[in-house]
C-alpha positions in Angstrom: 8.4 4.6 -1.9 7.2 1.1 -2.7 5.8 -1.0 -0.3 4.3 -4.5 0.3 1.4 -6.5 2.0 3.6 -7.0 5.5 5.5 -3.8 5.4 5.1 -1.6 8.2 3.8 1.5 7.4 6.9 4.3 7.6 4.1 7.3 8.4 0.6 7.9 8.9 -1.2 8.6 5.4 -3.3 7.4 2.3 -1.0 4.7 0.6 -2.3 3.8 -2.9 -2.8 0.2 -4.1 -0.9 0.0 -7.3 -1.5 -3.1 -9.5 1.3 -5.0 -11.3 0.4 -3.0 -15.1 1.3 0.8 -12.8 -2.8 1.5 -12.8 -4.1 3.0 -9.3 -6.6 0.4 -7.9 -7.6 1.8 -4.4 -6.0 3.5 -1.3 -5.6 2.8 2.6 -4.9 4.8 5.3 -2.3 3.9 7.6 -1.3 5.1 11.0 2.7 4.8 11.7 4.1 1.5 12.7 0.7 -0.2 11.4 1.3 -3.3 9.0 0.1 -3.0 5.6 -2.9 -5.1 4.6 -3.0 -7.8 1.8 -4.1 -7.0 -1.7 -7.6 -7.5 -3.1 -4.9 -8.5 -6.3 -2.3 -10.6 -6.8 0.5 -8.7 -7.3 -0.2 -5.0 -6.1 2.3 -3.0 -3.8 1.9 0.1 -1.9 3.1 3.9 -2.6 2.4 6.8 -0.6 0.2 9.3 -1.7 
C-alpha cells in the first residue's frame, strides 16, 4: 500500500520511506489515524512494512 506525506495512517506500524528510484531510505512508526510526516526527500512515499 502506498502512501504519502498527509495520508492518514490506515494501522498502527513501521511504514518505510521509499525514495522515488524503489531504494528503502528509513522507517516511521505510526499509530492508527495519525498523519504521516513529510519526507527528509523530495519525492519519497510510504509503504507498510
Amino acid at each position: 500500500m502506498r502512501l504519502n506525506c498527509g495520508d492518514t495512517a490506515p494501522r498502527t506500524a513501521n511504514y518505510k520511506v521509499i525514495s522515488p528510484a524503489g531504494e528503502i531510505v528509513g522507517s516511521v512508526y505510526m499509530r492508527e489515524g495519525e498523519t504521516l510526516p513529510p519526507t527528509d526527500i523530495s519525492g519519497c512515499h510510504y509503504e507498510l512494512d
